[in-house]
Structure formats: structure tokens, C-alpha cells
N, C-alpha and C positions, 0 to 999 in steps of 0.2 A: 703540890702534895705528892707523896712518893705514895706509890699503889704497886704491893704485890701481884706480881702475875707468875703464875703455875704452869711450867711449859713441861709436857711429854714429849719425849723425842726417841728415836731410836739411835742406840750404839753406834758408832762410827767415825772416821774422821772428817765429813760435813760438818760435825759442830762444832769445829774449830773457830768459826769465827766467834759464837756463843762461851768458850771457853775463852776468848782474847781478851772480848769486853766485858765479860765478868772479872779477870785480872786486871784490867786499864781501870775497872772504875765508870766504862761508860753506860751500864745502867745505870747506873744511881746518878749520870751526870745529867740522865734524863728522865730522873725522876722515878725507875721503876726498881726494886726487886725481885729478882729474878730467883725462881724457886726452881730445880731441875730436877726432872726423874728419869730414869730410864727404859722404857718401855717393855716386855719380855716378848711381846706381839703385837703385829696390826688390830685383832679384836680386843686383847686388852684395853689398848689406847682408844678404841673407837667407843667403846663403854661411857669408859672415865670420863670421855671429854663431853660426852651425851646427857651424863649425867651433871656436869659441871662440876668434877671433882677437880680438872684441870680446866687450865684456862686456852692453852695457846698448844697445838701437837706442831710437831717438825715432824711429817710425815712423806710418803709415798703421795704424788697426785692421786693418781690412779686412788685412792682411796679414800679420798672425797668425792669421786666420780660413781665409786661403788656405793656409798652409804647415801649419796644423796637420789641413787637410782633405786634403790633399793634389791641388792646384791650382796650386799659385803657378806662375811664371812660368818657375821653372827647377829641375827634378828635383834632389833631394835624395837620398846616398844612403840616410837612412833617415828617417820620420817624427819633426821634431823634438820638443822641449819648451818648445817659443817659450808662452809666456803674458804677459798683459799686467798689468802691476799698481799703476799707477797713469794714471789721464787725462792729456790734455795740452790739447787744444781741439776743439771744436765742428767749429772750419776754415770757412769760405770757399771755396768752390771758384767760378770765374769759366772762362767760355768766354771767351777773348780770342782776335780771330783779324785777317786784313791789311784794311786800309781798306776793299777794297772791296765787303765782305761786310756788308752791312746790318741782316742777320738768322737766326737758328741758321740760319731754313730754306734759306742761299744755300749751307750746308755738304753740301748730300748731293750726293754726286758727288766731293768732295774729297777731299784727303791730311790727315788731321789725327794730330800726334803726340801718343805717350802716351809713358808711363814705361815699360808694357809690359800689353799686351791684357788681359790677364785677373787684375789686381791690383790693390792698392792705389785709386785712386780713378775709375781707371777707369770703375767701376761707374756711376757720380755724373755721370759724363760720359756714357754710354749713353744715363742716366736722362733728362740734362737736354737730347739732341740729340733725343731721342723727343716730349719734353714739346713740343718748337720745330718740329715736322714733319718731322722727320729720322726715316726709318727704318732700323731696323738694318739693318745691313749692304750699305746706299745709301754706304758712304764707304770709304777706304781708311784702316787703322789699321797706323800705322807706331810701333813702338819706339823711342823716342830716347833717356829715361835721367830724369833729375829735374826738377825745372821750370827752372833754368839753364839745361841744354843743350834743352829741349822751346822754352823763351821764343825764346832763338837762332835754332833750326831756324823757326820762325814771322818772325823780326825777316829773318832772311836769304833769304825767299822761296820755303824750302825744301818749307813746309808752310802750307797754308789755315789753323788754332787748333789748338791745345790750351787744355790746363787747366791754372791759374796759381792760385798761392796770395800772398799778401802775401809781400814787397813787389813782386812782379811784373808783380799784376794795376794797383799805380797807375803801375810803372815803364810798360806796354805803353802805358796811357791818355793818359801824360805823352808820351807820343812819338808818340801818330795811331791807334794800333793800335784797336778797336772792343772793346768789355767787350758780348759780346752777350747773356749773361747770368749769374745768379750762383746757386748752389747753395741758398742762402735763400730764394730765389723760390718754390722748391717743395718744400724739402725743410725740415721746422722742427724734426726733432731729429736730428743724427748726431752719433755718435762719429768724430769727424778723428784726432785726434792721441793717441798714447796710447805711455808708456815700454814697454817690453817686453824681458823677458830670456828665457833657457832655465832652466828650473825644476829642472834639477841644481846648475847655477852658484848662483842663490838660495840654493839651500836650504845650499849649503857656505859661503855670504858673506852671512848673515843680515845680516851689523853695514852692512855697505855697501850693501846695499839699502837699508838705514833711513836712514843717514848721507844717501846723495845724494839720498833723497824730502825727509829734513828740510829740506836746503839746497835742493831745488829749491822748497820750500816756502814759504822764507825771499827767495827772488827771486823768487816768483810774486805773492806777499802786498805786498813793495816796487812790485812794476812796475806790480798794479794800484790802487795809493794814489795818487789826481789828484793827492797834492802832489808826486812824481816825476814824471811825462810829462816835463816838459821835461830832465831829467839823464837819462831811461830814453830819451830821444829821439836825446841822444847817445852813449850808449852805444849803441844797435842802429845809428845812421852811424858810429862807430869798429868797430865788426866787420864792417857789410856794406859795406863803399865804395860796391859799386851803386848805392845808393838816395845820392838824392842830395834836400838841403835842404826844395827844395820840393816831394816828394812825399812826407815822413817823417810829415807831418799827417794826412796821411788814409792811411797805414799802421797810424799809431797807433790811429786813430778803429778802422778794422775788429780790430786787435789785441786792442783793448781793452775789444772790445763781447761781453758775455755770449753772443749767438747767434752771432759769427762768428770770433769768437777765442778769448782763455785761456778755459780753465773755471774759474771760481771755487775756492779749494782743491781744484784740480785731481781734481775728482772725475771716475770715472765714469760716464756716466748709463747703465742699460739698455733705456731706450726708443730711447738713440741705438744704441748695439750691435745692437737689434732695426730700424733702417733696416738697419745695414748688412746684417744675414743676409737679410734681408729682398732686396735689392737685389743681393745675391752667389745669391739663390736664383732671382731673375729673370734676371740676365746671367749665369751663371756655367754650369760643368758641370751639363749638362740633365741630367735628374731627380734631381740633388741640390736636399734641402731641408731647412734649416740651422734650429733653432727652441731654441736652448736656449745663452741669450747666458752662463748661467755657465762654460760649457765653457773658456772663451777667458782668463780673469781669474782670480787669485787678490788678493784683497785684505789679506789679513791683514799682509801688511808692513805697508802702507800704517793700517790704521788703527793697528801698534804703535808707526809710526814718533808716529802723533797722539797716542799716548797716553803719549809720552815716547822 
């Protein structure tokens, strides 16, 4: 029986594989319909999904590790059952900021927007303003919402950089803006990207978690076979207009690279999960210290959905 499921996700080009198998056909070949929105914020989505307005978020790790600590960005009325249970990517994370900043270090003293302080990748931005001679709390951290609206508030003068993920960081580059650094530089295992539900919803829709891991399975395995890129290339310019011809190449390039993009059968890794607590226990709620990456993941869908 086919069973809608309602995924939030944020802008980007990660949901390329979500964009393949909705053209192939292979939700519906596993039985689910896929309903997709596009998130404006980590607190937005952390809401909606609390409330069971959605079913399934394509989120930041790090922000299942915030709302289940009780952290995130915007009070909850009670500790959810956010879990994550299947990977998504590594991720990329790039400082892009306005022409005339040459280097992380011209950033302290400035406006730089995030999605929101204390969430999601945030942390990875703290990381990599520290690494460039930026000390905390040398800069003003301003809220804007996902990398769309965060790329904008930068393009429009509003803000010295933030932090951009594909296709952003090559749209910023294709237009002047400065890549002053990228999260690979210093950082060589994180968990980026990772599905995530509320563990009530799961455990009542065994079949539809399976169904959408299979199909996202089945568009992840196409997107990264070299003899797609070029039809996977058009497919991610039919869903994202933004991105435009000549910077889809080297969107692809970082998409499709084991360190900074998909994760191969969309695994897990827990050395990446161990950056992130890791880095949520240096930036985050002082003397919180975060050490036990199973807390956050259940897998056992995910290897039923492999095992048929």
C-alpha cells in the first residue's frame, strides 16, 4: 500500500538524489509518495517536524544532537524523539564573504550570518573563523535562515559571509564574492547531512521508512555512477534554476566527491558524528560534554531496508 510521506529538507544540491528518484519513479516503485518542501530554517523545520506536520527532515546532524540535548535554537514544548537513521553527506562547508575581505582574518569585527547561533553548522563556522585568526566573539552573529536567504543577505551588502554549501559556494565564486575557506581544510571527517525522523512516527510507519531509504538508495547509487553526471547534471538545473550552466561542473565535482559530498550507500560514519559532538561540546552550552555518538541514530531500518 503506498503511504505518503512529507520530507523537509533544506535547499541545496544534496537532494539530488531525492530529485532523481522522484523523476525515475523510484518512490512509487517502493510504494511511497514523496511530498517535498523546502525548509526557510533549522528552527522552522525543527518545529514542524515536532509537531508532526512533516514526516521525515533532510537536515544538518548537528541538529538532532541540539534538539535532542536540549539546545537548539528555539524551545520546544517538550524533549523530542528526533533520531537520525540514515546518512546523507560529509557536506562542504565554505566561508564565502564580499570582495573585499581577502582573508577569514578581515572577518573579526564583522556581521556575519548564520542560520541561527547555536545549531546546525554553525559550529563548523566558529571552528573554521578560529582556525583563520578570528576569535570568538570578535564578530557579530546575526540569524538569517538557510543558505538562500544567508547567500542574499551577503550578495545584498547586508552581511560581511557566511557559510554556503553547493550550489552556492560556486554560485558566490561565479559572481566575485571571495571562497575564503572550506571546511575540508581542517576538518576531514564530519557527519553534514543525515535523514531524520521522530522515533514514534518510525516506529508506526516501519514500511515507509524502508520504502523512502530503498528509493533514496536507488537515486543515490544512479547519481554517483560517472555514466549519469551529465542527465544528473540536468536534472539538479531542472529543480534548482539558480545554478546556472557554467557553474553546474564544479557543483558536480564537490557533490560527487566522497569527502565533500554524497556518502557512498549513504552510510553513517561515527567518527564524523564524533567531530560533530565534539565541536557542539567546544562551541555549544558550556559544560555540556556530548561523548556517546549512538544516542542520536538508530540504524536498524536502514540495514532492513539493505537486506530487502
Amino acid at each position: 500500500m503506498t503511504q505518503t510521506v512529507k520530507l523537509i529538507a533544506f535547499p541545496g544540491a544534496p537532494n539530488l538524489p531525492i530529485f532523481v528518484a522522484q523523476e525515475k519513479g523510484w518512490f512509487a516503485k517502493h510504494d511511497v509518495e514523496l511530498a517535498i518542501t523546502m525548509t526557510p530554517s533549522s528552527a522552522y523545520q525543527a518545529e514542524a517536524l515536532a509537531k508532526g506536520e512533516f514526516d521525515i527532515a533532510g537536515t544538518a546532524f548537528d541538529n538532532v544532537v541540539a534538539y535532542t540535548e536540549g539546545q537548539g535554537a528555539v524551545a520546544l514544548p517538550e524533549t523530542p524523539d528526533f533520531f537520525a537513521f540514515i546518512g546523507a553527506t560529509q557536506i562542504e562547508l565554505a566561508i564565502i564573504a564580499q570582495p573585499d575581505n581577502e582573508a577569514v582574518a578581515d572577518l573579526a569585527g564583522k556581521s556575519l550570518a548564520l542560520d541561527a547561533p547555536g545549531t546546525g553548522f554553525a559550529f563548523v563556522f566558529y571552528h573554521m573563523l578560529e582556525k583563520g585568526g578570528v576569535a570568538p566573539g570578535s564578530y557579530e552573529r546575526v540569524a538569517v535562515g538557510a543558505t538562500p536567504q544567508r547567500w542574499e543577505s551577503v550578495k545584498a551588502g547586508q552581511h560581511a559571509a557566511t557559510m554556503t554549501i553547493e550550489p552556492f559556494t560556486s554560485i558566490a565564486a561565479a559572481q566575485g564574492f571571495k571562497v575564503l575557506a572550506k571546511s575540508t581544510d581542517t576538518i576531514s571527517d564530519y557527519q553534514g547531512g543525515v535523514f531524520a525522523a521522530r522515533r514514534s512516527w518510525a516506529a508506526q510507519h516501519p514500511a515507509a521508512v524502508k520504502g523512502f531509504i530503498k528509493a533514496y538508495l536507488d537515486g543515490l547509487a544512479w547519481t554517483l555512477d560517472p555514466a549519469n553526471r551529465e542527465e544528473a547534471s540536468q536534472i539538479l538545473l531542472r529543480n534548482m534554476p539558480d545554478i546556472k550552466p557554467g557553474v553546474v561542473g564544479s557543483v558536480m565535482n564537490s557533490l560527487l566527491s566522497p569527502r565533500s559530498g554524497l556518502t557512498p550507500k549513504a552510510e553513517v560514519t561515527i567518527e564524523g558524528i564524533r567531530t560533530v559532538l565534539d565541536l557542539r561540546t567546544r562551541y555549544g552550552k558550556p559544560g555540556a560534554s556530548l561523548t556517546d555518538p549512538h544516542k542520536y541514530i538508530d540504524l536498524s531500518y536502514y540495514n532492513e531496508a539493505l537486506g530487502g
